[in-house]
C-alpha positions in Angstrom: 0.0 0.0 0.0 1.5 3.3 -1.1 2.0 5.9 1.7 -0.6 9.4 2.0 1.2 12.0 1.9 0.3 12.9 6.0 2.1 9.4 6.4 5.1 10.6 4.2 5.4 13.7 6.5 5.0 11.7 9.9 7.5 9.4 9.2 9.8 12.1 7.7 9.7 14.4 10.6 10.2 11.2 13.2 13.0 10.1 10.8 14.7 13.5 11.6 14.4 13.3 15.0 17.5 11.1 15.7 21.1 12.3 15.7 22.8 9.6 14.2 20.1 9.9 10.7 21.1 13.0 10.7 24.7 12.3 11.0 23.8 10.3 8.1 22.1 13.4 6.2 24.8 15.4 6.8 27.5 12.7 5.4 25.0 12.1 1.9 24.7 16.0 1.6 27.6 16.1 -1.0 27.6 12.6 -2.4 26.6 9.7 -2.5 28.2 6.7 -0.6 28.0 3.0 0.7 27.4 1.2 3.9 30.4 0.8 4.6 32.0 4.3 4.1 28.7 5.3 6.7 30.0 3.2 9.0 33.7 4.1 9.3 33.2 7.9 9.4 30.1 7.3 12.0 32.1 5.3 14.0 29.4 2.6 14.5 28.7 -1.1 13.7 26.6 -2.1 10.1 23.8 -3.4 12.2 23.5 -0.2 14.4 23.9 1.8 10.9 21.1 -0.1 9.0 18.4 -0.1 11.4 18.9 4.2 10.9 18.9 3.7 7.4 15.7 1.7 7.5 14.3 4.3 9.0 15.6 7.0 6.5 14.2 4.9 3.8 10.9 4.2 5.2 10.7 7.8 5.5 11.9 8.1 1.5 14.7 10.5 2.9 17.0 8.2 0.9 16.9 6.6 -2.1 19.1 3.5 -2.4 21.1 1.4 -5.4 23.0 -1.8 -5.3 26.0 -2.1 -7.5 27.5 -5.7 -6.6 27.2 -6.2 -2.8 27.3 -2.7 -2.0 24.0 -0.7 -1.3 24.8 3.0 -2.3 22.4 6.0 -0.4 21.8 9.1 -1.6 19.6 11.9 -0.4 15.8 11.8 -2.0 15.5 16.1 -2.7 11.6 15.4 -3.3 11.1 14.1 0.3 13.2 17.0 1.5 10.9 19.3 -0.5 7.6 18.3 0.5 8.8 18.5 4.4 9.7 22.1 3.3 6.6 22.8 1.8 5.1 21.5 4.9 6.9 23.9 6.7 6.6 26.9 4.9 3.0 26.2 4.9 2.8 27.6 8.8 5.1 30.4 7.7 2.6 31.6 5.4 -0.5 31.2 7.8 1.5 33.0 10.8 2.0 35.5 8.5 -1.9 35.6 7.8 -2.6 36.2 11.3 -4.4 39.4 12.6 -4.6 40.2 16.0 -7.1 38.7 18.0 -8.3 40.1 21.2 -10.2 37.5 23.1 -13.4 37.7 25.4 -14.2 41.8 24.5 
């Protein structure tokens, strides 16, 4: 079953919410790069590392491609846009605000 879009936001946000996916983030900002590249400059064990990149994928903050045995992430921009869009979406309605004086 594909994911709503509410669902694709959920999981993104919670996805973000952890300091070693965004470790991960930061590392994929410039390239793209393998499992085991992740782990040596994170300083943690494969196992450790994939359950965070589960997580990154279920949220479809990555996107992933096997070339032999490696599996290669790189960053998905379209996830990063709709949480954005999201986002700026509460910008615009603060901005929309008037004053409101209550109980007059």
């Amino acid at each position: 079953m594909k994911p709503t879009e509410k669902d694709l936001i959920s999981t993104g946000f919670h996805a973000l919410s952890d300091p070693i996916r965004l470790q991960v983030l930061t590392l994929l900002e410039n390239q793209e790069q393998c499992v085991c590249d992740l782990c040596e400059q994170l300083t943690i064990s494969q196992s450790k590392l994939s359950f965070h990149l589960k997580r990154l994928r279920d949220a479809e903050l990555v996107h992933t491609r096997q070339e032999g045995r490696w599996i290669y992430y790189r960053l998905n921009p379209d996830q990063f846009y709709r949480l954005r869009h999201y986002l700026d979406s509460y910008g615009q309605a603060i901005q929309d605000y008037g004053t409101r004086h209550c109980c007059e």
